[in-house]
C-alpha positions in Angstrom: 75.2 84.7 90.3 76.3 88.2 91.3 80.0 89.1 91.1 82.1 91.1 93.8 83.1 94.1 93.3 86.9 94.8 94.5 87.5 98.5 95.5 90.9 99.5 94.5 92.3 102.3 96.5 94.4 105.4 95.3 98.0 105.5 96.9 98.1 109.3 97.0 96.6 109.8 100.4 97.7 106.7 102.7 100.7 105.8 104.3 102.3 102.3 103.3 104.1 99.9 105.4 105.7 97.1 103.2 106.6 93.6 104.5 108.7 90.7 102.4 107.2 87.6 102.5 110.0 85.8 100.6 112.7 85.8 98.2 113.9 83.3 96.3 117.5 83.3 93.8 116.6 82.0 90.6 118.7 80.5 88.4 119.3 80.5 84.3 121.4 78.1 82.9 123.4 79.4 80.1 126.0 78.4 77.3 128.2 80.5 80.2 127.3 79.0 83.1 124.6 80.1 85.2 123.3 83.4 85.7 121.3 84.0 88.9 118.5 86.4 89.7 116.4 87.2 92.2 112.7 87.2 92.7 110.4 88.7 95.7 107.1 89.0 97.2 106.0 91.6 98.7 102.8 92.7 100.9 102.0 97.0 101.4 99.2 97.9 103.7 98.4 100.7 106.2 97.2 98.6 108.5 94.1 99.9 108.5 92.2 98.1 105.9 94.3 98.6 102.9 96.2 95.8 101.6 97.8 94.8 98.5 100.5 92.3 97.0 103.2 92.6 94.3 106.2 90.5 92.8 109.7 91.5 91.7 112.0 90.5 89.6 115.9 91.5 89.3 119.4 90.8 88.9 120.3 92.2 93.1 117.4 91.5 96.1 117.0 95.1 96.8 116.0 96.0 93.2 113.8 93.1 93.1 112.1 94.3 96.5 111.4 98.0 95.3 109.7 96.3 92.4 107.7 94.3 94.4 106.8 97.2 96.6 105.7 99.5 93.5 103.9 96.3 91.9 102.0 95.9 95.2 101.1 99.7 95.1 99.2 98.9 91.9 97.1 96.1 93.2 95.8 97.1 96.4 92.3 96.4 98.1 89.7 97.9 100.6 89.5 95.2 103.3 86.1 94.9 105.3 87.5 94.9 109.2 85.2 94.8 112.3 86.9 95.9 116.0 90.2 94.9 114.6 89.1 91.3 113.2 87.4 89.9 110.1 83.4 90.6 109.8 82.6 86.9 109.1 84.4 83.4 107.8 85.6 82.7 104.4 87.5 80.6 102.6 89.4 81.8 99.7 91.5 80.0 96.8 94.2 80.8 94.4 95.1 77.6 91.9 96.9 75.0 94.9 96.6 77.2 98.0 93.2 77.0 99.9 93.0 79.6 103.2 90.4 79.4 105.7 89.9 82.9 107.7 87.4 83.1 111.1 86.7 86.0 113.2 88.2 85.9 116.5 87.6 87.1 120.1 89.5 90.3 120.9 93.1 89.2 122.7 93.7 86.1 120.7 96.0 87.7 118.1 97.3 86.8 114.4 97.0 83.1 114.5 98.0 82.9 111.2 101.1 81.1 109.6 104.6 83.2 107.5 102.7 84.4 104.4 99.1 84.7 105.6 100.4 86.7 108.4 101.7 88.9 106.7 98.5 89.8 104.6 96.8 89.8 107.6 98.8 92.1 109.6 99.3 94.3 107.3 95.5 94.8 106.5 95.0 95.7 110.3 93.6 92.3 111.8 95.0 91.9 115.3 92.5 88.9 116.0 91.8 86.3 114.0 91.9 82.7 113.7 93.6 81.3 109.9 94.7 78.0 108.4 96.7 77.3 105.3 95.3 74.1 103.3 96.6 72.9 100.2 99.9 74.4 98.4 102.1 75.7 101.0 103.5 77.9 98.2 104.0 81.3 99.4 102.9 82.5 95.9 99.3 81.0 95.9 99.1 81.4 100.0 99.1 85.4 99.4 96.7 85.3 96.5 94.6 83.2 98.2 94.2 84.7 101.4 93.8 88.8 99.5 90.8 86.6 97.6 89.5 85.7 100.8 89.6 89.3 102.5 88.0 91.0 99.1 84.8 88.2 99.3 84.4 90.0 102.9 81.3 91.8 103.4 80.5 94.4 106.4 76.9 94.2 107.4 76.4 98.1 106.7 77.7 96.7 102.7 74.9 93.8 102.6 71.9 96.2 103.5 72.9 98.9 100.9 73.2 96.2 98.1 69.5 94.7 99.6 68.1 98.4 99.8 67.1 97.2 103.1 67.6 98.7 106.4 70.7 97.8 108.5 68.5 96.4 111.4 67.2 94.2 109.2 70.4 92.6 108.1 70.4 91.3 111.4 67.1 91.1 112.5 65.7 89.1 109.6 
């Protein structure tokens, strides 16, 4: 069985865009009392095939967000995209989320639900057709729908791994 390789990108040369996909206040129940914190995820991308997640953790929301954003920074992914939608349809998985991800025709849009959307969009897929199954969680939603856009493969990928030509990726 081969394994995938991800391609991690350098953050020197691109511009980042980050979105928040949620925050959440936490709490810790002390000899005091409680003492709330606050936890949020994050998605960077350049919208142009670069996308990558990251949690944060703090005691205000924007501290927790600028962690998030510098964790995503560390964790991003090179993102196969093909005239603005995905090259092919794949499912991918993270523990309790399941995310199904299909190609679709130019003009249809992000039909994609609050976390996957975001992924999506910021990789730079303005078409394509998406559907959450299994944990609604938006933890296990985002890592399961970047595992899904690293199994993608570009045709011009598959004939250099094959040593074959690229007409004959599609020609048989």
């Amino acid at each position: 069985m081969s394994t995938i390789n991800i391609k991690r990108v350098k953050t020197t040369d691109i511009e980042l865009k980050d979105r928040l996909v949620s925050i959440q206040r936490v709490a810790k129940v002390t000899k005091g009392g409680r003492t709330f914190s606050f936890s949020a995820i994050v998605v960077v991308g350049d919208e142009n095939g670069v996308v990558g997640f990251g949690l944060g953790k703090a005691k205000e929301v924007t501290e927790a967000i600028a962690k998030g954003v510098d964790d995503a920074k560390k964790n991003l992914v090179k993102v196969p995209l093909l005239n603005g939608t995905v090259p092919h349809e794949q499912i991918g998985k993270f523990s309790g989320g399941f995310v199904l991800i299909k190609p679709a025709a130019v003009g249809t849009g992000v039909i994609a639900g609050g976390a996957m959307r975001a992924v999506l969009e910021s990789a730079g897929i303005h078409n394509v057709l998406a559907k959450s199954k299994g944990s609604s969680n938006p933890h296990n939603v985002v890592k399961a729908t970047v595992d899904a856009l690293t199994k993608m493969r570009d045709a011009y990928t598959i004939a250099q791994t094959r040593g074959i030509d690229l007409n004959k990726v599609f020609n048989g």
